[in-house]
TORPA-4810 file (N, C-alpha, C, O; in nm, 3 decimals):
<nodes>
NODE_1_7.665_6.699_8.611_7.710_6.677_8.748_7.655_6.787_8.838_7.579_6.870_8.787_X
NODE_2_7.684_6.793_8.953_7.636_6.878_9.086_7.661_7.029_9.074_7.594_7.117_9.128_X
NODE_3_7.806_7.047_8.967_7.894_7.130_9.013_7.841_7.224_8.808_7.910_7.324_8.784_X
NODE_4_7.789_7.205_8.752_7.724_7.237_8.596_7.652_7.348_8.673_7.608_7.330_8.787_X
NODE_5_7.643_7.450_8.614_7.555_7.553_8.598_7.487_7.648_8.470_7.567_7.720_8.409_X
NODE_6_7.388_7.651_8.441_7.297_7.690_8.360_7.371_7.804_8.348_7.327_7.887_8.428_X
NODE_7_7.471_7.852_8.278_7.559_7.997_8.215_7.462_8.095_8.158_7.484_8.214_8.181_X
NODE_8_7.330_8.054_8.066_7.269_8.147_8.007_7.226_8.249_8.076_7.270_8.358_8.040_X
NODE_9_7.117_8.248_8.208_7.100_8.337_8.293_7.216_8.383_8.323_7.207_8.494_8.271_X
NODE_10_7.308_8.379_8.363_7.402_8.487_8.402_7.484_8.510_8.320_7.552_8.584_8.391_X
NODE_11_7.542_8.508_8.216_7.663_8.563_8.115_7.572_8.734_8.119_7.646_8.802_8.190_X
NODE_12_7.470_8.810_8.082_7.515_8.942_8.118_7.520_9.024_8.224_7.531_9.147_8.231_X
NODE_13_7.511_8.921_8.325_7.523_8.940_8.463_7.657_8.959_8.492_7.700_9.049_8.565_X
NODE_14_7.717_8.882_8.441_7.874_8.857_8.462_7.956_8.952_8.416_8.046_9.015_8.471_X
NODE_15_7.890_8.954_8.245_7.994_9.049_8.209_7.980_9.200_8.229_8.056_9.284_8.182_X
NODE_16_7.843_9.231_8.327_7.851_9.383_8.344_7.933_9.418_8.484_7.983_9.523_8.526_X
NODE_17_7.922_9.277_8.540_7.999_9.296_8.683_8.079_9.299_8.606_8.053_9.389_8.527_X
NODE_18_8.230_9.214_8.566_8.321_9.221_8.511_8.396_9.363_8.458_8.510_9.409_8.465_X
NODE_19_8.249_9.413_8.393_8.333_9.560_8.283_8.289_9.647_8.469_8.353_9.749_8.496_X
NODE_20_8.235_9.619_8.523_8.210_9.762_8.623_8.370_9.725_8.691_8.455_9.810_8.715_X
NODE_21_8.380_9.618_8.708_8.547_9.584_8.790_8.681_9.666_8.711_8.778_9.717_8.767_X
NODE_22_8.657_9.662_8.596_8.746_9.721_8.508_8.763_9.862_8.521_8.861_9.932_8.548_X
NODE_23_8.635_9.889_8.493_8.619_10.048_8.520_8.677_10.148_8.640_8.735_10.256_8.637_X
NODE_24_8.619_10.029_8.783_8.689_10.090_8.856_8.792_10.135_8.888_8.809_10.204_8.988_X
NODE_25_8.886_10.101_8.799_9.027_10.063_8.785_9.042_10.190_8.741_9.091_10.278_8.812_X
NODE_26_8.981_10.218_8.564_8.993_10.335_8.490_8.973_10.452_8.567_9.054_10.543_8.584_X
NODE_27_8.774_10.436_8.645_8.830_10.581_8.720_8.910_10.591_8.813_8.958_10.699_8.847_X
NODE_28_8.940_10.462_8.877_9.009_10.497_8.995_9.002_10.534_9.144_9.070_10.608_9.215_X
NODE_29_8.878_10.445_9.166_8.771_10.428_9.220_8.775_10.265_9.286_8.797_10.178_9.202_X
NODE_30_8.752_10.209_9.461_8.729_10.104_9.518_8.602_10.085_9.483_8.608_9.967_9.451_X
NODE_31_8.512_10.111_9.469_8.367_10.095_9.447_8.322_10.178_9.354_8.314_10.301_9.355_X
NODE_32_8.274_10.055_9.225_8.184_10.167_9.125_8.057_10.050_9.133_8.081_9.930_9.142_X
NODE_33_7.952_10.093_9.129_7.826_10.038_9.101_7.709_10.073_8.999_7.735_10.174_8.933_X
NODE_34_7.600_10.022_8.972_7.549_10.033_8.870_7.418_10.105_8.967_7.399_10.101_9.089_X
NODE_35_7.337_10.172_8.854_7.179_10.262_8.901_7.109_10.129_8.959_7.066_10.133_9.074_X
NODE_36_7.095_9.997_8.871_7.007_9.913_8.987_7.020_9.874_9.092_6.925_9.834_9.159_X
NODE_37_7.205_9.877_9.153_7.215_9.850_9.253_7.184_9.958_9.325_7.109_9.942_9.421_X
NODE_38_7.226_10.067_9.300_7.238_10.162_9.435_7.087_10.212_9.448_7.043_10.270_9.547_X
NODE_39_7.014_10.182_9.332_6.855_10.187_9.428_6.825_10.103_9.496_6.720_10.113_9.560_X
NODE_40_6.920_9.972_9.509_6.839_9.886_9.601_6.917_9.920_9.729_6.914_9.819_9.800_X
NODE_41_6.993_10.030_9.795_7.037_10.090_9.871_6.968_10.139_9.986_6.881_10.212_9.937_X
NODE_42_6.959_10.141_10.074_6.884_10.226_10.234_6.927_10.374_10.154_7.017_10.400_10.073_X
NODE_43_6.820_10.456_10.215_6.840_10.622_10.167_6.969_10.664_10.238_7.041_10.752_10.191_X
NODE_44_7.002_10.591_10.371_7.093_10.670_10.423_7.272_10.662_10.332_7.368_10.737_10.351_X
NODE_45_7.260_10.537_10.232_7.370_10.473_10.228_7.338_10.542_10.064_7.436_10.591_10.007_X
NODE_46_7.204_10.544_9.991_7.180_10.602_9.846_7.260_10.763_9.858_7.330_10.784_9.759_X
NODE_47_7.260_10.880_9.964_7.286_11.007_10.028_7.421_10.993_10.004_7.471_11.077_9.929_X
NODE_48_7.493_10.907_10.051_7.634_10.917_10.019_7.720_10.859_9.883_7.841_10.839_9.868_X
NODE_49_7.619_10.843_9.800_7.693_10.742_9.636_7.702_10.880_9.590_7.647_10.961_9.664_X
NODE_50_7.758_10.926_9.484_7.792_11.000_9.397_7.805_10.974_9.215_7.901_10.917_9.164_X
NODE_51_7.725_11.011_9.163_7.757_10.927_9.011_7.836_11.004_8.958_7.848_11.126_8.968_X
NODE_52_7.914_10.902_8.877_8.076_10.954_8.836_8.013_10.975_8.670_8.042_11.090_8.638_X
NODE_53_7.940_10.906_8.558_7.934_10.850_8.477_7.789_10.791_8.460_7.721_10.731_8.543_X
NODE_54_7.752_10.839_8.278_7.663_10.719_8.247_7.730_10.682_8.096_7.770_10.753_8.004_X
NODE_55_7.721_10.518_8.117_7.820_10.496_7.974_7.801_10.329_7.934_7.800_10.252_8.030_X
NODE_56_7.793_10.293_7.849_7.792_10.144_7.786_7.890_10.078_7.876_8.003_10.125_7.893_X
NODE_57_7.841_9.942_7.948_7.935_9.898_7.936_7.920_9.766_7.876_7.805_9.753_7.834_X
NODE_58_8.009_9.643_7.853_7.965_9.508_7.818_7.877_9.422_7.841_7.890_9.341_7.934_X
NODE_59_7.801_9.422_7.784_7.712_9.293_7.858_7.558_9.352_7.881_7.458_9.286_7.911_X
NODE_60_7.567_9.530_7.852_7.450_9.604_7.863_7.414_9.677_7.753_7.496_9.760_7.713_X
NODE_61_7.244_9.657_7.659_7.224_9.696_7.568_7.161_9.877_7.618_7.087_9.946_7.548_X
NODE_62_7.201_9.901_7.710_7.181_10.078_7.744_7.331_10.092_7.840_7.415_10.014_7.885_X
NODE_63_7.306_10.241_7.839_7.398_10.308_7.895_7.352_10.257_8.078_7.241_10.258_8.131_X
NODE_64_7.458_10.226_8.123_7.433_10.254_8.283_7.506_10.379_8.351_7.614_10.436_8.333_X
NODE_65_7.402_10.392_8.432_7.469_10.515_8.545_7.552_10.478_8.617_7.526_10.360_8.635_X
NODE_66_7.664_10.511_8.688_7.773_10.448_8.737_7.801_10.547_8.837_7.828_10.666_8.816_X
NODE_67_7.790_10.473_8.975_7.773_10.545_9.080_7.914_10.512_9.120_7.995_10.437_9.067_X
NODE_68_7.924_10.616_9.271_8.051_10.521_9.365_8.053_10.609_9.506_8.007_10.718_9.539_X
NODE_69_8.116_10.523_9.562_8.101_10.564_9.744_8.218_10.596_9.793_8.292_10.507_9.836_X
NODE_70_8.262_10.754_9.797_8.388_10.787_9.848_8.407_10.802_9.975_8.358_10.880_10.057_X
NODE_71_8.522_10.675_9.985_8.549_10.650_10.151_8.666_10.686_10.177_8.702_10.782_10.109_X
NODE_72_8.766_10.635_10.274_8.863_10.653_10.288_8.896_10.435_10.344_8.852_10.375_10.442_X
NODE_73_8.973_10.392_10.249_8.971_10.271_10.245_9.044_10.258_10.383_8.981_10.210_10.477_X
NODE_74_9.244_10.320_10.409_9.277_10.302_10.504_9.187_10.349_10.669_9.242_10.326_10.776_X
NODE_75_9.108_10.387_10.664_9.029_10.404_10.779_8.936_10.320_10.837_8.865_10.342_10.935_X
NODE_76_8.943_10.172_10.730_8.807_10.058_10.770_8.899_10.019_10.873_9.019_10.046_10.885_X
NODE_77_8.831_9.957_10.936_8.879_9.881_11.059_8.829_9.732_11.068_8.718_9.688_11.098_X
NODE_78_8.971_9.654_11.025_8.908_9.506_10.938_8.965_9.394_11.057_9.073_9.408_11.115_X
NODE_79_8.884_9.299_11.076_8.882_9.276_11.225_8.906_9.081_11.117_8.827_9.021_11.043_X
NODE_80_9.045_9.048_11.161_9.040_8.879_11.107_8.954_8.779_11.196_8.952_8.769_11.318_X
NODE_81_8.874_8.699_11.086_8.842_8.602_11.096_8.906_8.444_11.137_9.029_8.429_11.137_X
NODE_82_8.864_8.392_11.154_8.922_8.206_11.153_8.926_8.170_11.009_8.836_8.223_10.944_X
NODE_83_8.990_8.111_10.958_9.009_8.068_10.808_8.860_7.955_10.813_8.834_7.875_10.903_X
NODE_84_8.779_7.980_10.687_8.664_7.902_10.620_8.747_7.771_10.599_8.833_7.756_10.512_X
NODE_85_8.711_7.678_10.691_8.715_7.527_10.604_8.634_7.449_10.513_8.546_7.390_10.576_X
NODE_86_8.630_7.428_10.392_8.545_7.320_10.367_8.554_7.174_10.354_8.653_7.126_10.297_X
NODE_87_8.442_7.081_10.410_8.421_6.981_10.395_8.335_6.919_10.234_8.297_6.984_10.136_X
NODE_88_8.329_6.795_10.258_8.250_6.719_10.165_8.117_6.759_10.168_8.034_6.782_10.081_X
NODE_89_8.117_6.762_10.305_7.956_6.768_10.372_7.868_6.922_10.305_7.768_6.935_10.234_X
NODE_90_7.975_7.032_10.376_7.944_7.179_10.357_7.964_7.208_10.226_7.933_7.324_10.197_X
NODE_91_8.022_7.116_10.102_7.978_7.195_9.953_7.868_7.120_9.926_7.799_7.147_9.828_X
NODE_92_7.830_6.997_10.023_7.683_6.941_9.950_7.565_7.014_9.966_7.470_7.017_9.886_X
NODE_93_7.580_7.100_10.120_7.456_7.149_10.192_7.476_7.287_10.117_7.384_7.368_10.128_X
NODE_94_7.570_7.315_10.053_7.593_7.446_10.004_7.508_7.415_9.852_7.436_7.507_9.812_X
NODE_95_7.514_7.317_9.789_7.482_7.295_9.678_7.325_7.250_9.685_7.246_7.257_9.591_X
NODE_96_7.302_7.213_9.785_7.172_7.183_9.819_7.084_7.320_9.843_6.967_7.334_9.811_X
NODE_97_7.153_7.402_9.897_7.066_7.533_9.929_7.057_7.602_9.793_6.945_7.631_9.748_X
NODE_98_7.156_7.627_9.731_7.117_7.694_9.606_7.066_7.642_9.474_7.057_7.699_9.365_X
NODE_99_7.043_7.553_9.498_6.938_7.453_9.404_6.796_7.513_9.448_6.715_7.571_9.376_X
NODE_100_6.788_7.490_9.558_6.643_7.541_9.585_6.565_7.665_9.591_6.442_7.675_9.596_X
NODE_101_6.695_7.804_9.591_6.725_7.921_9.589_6.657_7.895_9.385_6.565_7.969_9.350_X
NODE_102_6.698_7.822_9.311_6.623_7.842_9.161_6.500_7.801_9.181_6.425_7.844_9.093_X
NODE_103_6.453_7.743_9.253_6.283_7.675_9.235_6.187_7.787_9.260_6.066_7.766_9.254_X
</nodes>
């Protein structure tokens, strides 16, 4: 059906996001990220990560570096939106775009 997705490409995708979600928890930390992400970072935004950690996690046959960005969470200034509706229409065109996003 429409809605099937090819799991193989992403299961260690998943499960390293997954164990980095966990982690954050352990250190105690809103944001932990991995070395490939935060190189794909602007220098100005790479200047402020800090690595906490390099350590196995699930889903990765090496150790990753495990960065994180110390903010001050109560200080964002989070501005509400209109609630997302979806239609029939907008999960087709949604499903249509990322079909073609694999080609």
């Amino acid at each position: 059906t429409d809605f099937k997705i090819d799991a193989s490409y992403v299961s260690p995708n998943v499960s390293v996001a997954e164990s980095l979600e966990k982690a954050a928890h352990i250190y105690g930390v809103h944001l932990l990220i991995s070395a490939s992400v935060a190189d794909t970072c602007s220098p100005a935004v790479a200047s402020c990560l800090r690595l906490i950690d390099k350590a196995f996690v699930r889903g990765s046959k090496t150790p990753l570096q495990l960065h994180t960005l110390d903010l001050d969470v109560s200080a964002l200034k989070v501005t509400q939106r209109g609630r997302l509706t979806w239609n029939t229409r907008q999960r087709f065109r949604a499903r249509q775009m990322l079909e073609v996003e694999k080609k």
